[in-house]
PAPABA-143330 format. One record per residue (C-alpha): x, y, z; residue in one letter. Coordinates in steps of 0.02 Angstrom, whole numbers, always signed. Example, Ala and Ser with C-alpha at 12.3 -4.5 7.8 and 13.67 -1.06 7.14 Angstrom:
      x      y      z type
   +615   -225   +390    A
   +684    -53   +357    S
END
This chain:
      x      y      z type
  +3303  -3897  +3597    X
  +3213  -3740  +3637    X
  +3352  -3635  +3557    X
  +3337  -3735  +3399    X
  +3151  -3711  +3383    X
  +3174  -3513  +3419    X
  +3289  -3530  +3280    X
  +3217  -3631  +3149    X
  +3026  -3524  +3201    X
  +3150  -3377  +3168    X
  +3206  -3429  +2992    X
  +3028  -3466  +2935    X
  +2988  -3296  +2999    X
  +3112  -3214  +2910    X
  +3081  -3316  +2748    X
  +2890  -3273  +2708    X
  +2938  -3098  +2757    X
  +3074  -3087  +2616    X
  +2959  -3197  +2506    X
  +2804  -3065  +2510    X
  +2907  -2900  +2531    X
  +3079  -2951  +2465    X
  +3188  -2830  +2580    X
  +3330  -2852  +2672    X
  +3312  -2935  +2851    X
  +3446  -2900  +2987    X
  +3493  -3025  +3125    X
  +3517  -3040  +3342    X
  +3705  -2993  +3280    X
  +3680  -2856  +3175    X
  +3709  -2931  +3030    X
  +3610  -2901  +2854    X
  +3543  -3035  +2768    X
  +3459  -3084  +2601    X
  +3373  -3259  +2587    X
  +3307  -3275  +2390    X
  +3174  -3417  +2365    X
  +3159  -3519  +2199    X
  +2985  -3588  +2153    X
  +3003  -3725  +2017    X
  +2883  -3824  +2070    X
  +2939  -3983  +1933    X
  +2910  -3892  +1773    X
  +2999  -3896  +1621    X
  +3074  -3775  +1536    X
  +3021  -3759  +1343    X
  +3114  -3753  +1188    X
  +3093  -3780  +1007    X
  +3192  -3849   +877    X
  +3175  -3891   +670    X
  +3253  -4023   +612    X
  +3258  -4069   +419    X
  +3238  -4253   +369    X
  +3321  -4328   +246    X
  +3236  -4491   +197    X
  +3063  -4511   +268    X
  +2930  -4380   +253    X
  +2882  -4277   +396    X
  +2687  -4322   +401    X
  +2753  -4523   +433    X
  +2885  -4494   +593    X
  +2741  -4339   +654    X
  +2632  -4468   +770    X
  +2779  -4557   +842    X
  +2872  -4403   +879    X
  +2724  -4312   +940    X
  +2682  -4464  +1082    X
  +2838  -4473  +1125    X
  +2855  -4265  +1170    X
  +2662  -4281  +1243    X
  +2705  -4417  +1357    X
  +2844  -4290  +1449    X
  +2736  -4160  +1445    X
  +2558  -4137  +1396    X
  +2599  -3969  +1312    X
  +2751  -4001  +1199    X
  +2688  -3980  +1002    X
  +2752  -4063   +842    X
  +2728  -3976   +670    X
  +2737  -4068   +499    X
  +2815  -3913   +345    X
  +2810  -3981   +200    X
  +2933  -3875    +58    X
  +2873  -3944    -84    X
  +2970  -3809   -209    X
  +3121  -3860   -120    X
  +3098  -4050   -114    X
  +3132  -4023    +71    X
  +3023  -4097   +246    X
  +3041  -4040   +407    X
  +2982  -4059   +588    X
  +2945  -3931   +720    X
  +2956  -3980   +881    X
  +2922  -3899  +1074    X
  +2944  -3986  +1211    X
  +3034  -3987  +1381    X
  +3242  -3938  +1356    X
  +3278  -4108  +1452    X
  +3186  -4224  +1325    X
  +3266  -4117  +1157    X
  +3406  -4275  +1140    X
  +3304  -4401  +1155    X
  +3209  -4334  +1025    X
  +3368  -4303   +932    X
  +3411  -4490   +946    X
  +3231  -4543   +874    X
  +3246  -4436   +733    X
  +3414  -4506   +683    X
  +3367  -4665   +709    X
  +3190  -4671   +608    X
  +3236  -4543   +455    X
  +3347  -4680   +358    X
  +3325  -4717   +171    X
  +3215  -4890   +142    X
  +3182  -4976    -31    X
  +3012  -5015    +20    X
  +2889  -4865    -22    X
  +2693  -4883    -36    X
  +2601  -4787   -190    X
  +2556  -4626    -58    X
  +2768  -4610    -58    X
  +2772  -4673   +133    X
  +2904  -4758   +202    X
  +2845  -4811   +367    X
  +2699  -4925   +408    X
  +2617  -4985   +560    X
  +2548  -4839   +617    X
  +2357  -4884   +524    X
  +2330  -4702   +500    X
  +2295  -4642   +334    X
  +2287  -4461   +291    X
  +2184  -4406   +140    X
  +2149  -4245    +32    X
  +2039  -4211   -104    X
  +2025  -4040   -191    X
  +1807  -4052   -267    X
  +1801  -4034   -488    X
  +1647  -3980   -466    X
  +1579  -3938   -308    X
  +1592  -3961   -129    X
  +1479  -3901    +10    X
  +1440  -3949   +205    X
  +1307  -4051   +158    X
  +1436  -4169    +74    X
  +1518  -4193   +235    X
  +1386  -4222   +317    X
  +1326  -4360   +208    X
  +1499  -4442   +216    X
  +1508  -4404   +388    X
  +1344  -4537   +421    X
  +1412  -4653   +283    X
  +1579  -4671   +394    X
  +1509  -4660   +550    X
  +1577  -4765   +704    X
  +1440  -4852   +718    X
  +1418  -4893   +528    X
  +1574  -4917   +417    X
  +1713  -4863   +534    X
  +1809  -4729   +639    X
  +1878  -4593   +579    X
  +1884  -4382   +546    X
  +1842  -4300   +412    X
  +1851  -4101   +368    X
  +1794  -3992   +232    X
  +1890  -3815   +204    X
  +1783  -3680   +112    X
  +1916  -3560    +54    X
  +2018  -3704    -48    X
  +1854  -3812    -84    X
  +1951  -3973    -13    X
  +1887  -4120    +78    X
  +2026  -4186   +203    X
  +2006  -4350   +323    X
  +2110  -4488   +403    X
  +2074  -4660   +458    X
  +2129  -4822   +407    X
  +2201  -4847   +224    X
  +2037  -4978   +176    X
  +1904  -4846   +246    X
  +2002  -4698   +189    X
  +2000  -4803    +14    X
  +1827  -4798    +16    X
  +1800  -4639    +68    X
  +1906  -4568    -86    X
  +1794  -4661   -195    X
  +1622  -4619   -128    X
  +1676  -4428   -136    X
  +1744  -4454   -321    X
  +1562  -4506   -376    X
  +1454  -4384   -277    X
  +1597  -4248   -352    X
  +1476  -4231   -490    X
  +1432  -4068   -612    X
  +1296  -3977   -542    X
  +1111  -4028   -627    X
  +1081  -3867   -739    X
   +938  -3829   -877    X
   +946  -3683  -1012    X
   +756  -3599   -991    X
   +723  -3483  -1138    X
   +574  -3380  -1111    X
   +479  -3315  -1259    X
   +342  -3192  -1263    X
   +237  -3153  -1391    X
   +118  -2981  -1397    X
    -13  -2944  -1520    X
   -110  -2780  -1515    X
   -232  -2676  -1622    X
   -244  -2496  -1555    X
   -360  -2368  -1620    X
   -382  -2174  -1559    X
   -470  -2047  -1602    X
   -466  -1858  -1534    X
   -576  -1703  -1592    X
   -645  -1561  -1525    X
   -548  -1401  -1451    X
   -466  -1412  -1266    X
   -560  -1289  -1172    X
   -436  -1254  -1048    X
   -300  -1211  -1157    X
   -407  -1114  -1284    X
   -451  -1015  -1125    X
   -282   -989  -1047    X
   -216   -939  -1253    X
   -316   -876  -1360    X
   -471   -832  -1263    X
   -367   -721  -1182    X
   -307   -632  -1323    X
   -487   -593  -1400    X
   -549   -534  -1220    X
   -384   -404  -1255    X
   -430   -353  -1426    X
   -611   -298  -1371    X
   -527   -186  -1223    X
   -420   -116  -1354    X
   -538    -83  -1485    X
   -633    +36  -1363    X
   -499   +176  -1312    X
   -467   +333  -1415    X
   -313   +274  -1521    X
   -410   +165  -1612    X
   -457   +281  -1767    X
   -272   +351  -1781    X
   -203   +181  -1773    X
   -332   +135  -1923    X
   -278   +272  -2022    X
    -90   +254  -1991    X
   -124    +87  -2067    X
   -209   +148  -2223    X
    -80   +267  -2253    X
    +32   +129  -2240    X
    -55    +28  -2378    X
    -48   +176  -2488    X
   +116   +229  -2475    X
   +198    +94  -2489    X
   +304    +39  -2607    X
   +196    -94  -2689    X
   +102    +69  -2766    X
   +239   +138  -2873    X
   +251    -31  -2937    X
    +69    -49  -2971    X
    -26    +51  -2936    X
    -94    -69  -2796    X
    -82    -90  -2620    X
    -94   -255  -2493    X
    -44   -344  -2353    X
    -31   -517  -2287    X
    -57   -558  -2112    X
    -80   -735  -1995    X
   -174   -740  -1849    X
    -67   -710  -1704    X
   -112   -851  -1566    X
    -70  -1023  -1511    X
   -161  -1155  -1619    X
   -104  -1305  -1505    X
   -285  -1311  -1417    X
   -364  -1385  -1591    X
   -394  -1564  -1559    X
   -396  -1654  -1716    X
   -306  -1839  -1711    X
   -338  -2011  -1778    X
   -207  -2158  -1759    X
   -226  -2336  -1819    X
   -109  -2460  -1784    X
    -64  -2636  -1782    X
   +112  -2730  -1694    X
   +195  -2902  -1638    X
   +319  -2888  -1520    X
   +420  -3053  -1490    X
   +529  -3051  -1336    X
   +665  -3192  -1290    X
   +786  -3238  -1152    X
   +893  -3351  -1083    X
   +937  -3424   -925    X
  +1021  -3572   -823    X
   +950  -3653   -686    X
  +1006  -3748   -547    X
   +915  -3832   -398    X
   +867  -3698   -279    X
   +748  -3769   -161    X
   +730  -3593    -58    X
   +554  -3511    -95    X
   +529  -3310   -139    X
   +387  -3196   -126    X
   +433  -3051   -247    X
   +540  -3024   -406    X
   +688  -2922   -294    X
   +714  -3083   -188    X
   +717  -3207   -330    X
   +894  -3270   -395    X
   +805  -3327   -581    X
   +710  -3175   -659    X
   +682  -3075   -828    X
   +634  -2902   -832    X
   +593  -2812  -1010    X
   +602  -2641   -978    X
   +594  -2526  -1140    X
   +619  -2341  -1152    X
   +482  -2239  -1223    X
   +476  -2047  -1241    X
   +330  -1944  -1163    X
   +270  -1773  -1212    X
   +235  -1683  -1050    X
   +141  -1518  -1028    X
   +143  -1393   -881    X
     -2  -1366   -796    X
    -56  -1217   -923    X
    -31  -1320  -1071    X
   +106  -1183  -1155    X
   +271  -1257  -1114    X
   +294  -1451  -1174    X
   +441  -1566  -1128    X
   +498  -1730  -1199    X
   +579  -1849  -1074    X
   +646  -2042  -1083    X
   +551  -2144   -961    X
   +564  -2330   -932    X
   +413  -2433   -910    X
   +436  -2597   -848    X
   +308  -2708   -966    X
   +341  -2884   -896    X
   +417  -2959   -747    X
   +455  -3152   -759    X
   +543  -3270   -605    X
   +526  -3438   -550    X
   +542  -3503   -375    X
   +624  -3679   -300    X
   +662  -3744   -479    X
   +698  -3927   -456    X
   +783  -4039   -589    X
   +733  -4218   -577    X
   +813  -4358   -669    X
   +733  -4517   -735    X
   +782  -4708   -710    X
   +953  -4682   -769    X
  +1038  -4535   -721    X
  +1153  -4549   -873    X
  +1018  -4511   -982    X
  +1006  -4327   -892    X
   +883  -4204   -829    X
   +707  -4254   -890    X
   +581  -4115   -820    X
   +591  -3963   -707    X
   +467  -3917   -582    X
   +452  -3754   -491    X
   +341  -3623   -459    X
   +331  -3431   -592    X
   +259  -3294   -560    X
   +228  -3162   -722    X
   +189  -2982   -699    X
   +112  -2889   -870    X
   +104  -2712   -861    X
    +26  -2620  -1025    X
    -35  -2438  -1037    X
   -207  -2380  -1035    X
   -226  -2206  -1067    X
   -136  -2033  -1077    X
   -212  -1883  -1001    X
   -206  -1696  -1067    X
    -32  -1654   -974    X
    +43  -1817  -1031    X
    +33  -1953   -883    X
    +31  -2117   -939    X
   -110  -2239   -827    X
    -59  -2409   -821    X
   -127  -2562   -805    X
    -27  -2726   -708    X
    -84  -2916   -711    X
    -13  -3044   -611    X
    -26  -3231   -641    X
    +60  -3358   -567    X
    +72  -3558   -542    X
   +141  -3704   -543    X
   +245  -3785   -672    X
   +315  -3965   -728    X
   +406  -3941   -896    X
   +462  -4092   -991    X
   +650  -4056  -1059    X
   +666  -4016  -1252    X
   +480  -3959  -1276    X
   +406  -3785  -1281    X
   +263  -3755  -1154    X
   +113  -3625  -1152    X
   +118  -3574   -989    X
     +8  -3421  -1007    X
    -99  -3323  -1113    X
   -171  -3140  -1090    X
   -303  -3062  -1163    X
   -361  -2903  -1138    X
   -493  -2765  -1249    X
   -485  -2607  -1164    X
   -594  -2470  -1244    X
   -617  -2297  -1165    X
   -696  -2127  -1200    X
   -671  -1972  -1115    X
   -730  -1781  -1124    X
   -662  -1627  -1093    X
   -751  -1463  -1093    X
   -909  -1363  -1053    X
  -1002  -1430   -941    X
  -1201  -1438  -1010    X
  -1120  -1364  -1165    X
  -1039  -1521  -1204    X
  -1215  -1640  -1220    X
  -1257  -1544  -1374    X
  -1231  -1631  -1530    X
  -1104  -1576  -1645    X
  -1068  -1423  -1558    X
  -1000  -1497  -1413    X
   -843  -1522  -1504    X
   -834  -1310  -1487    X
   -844  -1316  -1316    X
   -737  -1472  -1269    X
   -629  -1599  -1331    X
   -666  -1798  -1373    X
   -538  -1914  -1365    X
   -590  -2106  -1372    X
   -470  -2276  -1367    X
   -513  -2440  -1433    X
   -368  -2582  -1415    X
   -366  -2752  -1397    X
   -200  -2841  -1322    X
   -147  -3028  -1297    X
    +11  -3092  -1231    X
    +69  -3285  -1244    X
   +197  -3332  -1135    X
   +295  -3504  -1184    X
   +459  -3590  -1087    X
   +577  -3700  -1159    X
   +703  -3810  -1054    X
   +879  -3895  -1135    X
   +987  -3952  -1035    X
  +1152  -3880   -985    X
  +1306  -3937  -1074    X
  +1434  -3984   -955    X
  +1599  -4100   -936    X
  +1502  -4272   -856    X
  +1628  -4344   -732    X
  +1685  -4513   -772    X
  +1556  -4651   -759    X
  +1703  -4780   -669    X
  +1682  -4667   -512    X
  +1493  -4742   -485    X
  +1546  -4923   -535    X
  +1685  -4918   -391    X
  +1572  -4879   -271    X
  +1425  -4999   -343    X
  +1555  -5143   -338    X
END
């Protein structure tokens, strides 16, 4: 007994030393030894096969096949492919190695041919499981699920799962064939086109400009031609002066306009910049009409500026502006665009009357308009401008034109340039300086016009189902 017990303690020994460093072990007879230990522990070894059916369709014999292989092991897997350009179903199954012929045996007892097929094409019944997949006309979103989600909640209508899968815009569920019924025809008639209004803007601009400029621009008659004179007088003082009057007299003389005639001339224009004479009237009159065009949906998210809104107008024409340099000699014509107005509205809403068959009736939201208009141009060319913002509230009934705003502005300014102390003289202050004076008068009139949208009106049989 003691011998056996040295002997069995000696075996154990020896095992967990070749289980943790796996080298040879040599015995009390000098002897080598290997002992190898195999841990299974009960588990099954996996494997997959594919098997093609014949008769019934793969998503039918899927829930029996799969409790079967999850009843032998909780991690064996059963995949429906279904070949549709081939005509062909097939079944994908992992499980353990030891239940693969049992499954064979279920497979080739369920996939027979049967006369009796329902009008979703399946052959086998019993399981109460309906599956279900709808692909939206016209739009689908989470908050569709949701909705159907509470409709066909346990504790409401019924059991069930539904899913909705953004990148193919499909709505896909399973329960029972009466509340998956139901379900198919509650998401037929909320599967609706999406409420949208035409909005043509229209803005109308009447003005009556008047300007006037005289006078002589002191600083460039200084920086030109006042230089130039200053010039003559040094050179009229040196010595050369007499020869270089004389060598123009002979000139006269002797030139050939005396053997001609017997007379002698010639012609001359003052050499200098004339640009600093300010002598300009204008007197003018224009309508501008401006139109666009945009749809609308229901947006119910609120914006602060024109960059954030999604519904906006901007007019921005290109005008061309006469620039000078800060000595008034060198002038330059550029394109520059001047945004005038600035329209967007904010959390349009589309409501519907009594019958919603009859369409949109009125649209309420929130604009905001933006008029920018110039004022006045200064001596090197910079345009001032002037911006007004207005902005409200709106309910516009569809098919009728709406004042929404109405600007009016008179803007009259007068501005000198010259001399100081000189310039308060009458009359001769337009020697010493330059007048210019602007008289306009501007109104804007701002209307909106809402149609609604023409689009394909799903059928009106999708509501009575559900009203039934």
């Amino acid at each position: 007994m003691y011998h056996k017990l040295i002997a069995r303690t000696t075996m154990l020994g020896l095992g967990v030393a070749a289980f943790a460093a796996a080298l040879p072990l040599t015995g009390d007879d000098g002897k080598q030894r290997t002992i190898v230990f195999n841990e299974d522990r009960a588990q099954h070894y996996m494997t997959s096969k594919v098997y093609e059916l014949k008769h019934v369709s793969a998503h039918d014999l899927l829930p029996f096949i799969k409790g079967a292989v999850k009843r032998f092991d909780a991690q064996s897997t059963v995949q429906s492919l279904d070949y549709k350009a081939g005509g062909k179903q097939f079944l994908v199954v992992s499980t353990g190695k030891t239940m693969l012929p049992y499954v064979d045996q279920m497979i080739a007892a369920l996939d027979y041919p049967s006369k009796k097929v329902d009008e979703n094409g399946t052959a086998v019944s019993g399981d109460g499981i309906t599956r279900y997949s709808y692909c939206a006309d016209y739009r689908g979103s989470d908050e569709m699920l949701a909705m159907l989600d509470q409709t066909f909640a346990p504790a409401g209508f019924g059991g069930g799962s539904a899913y909705f899968d953004r990148g193919t815009n499909m709505f896909i569920w399973k329960s029972s064939k009466s509340q998956a019924d139901e379900f198919m025809k509650f998401l037929k008639a909320v599967d609706r086109p999406v409420p949208q209004l035409q909005l043509e803007l229209k803005v109308y601009v009447v003005s009556d400009n008047n300007f006037r400029e005289l006078g002589i621009d002191y600083v460039a008659w200084k920086n030109g031609p006042g230089a130039d004179i200053l010039s003559a007088g040094f050179d009229f003082s040196n010595f050369y002066s007499k020869q270089g009057i004389e060598n123009f007299a002979s000139l006269i003389s002797d030139g050939p306009v005396r053997d001609a005639t017997g007379l002698g001339a010639i012609m001359v224009a003052p050499n200098f910049d004339a640009t600093f004479l300010r002598m300009l009237a204008q007197n003018g009159k224009a309508n501008v009409a401006t139109g666009m065009t945009m749809t609308v949906t229901n947006d119910f998210t609120a914006v602060n500026s024109w960059d954030e809104a999604k519904y906006r107008f901007r007019f921005t024409p290109e005008f061309q502006q006469i620039q000078k340099d800060a000595e008034n000699q060198n002038t330059s014509v550029t394109a520059v665009e001047t945004t005038e107005f600035e329209f967007y509205i904010s959390a349009p809403m589309i409501c519907f009357g009594d019958d919603p068959a009859e369409g949109a009736q009125t649209l309420m939201g929130n604009w905001v308009l933006t008029v920018s208009t110039p004022v006045e141009t200064d001596n090197l060319g910079t345009v001032t401008t002037d911006s007004n913002t207005f902005n409200s509230s709106l309910t516009l009934n569809v098919g009728t034109e709406m004042l929404v705003a109405a600007f009016d502005k008179s803007v009259e300014v007068e501005q000198y340039n010259g001399v100081p102390f000189l310039g308060e003289i009458p009359v001769l202050r337009y020697l010493f300086g330059a007048e210019s004076k602007v008289k306009s008068k501007f109104k804007v009139f701002v209307t909106l016009t809402a149609t609604p949208a023409v689009t394909k009106n799903s059928p009106d049989a999708a509501i009575a189902a559900v009203t039934k």
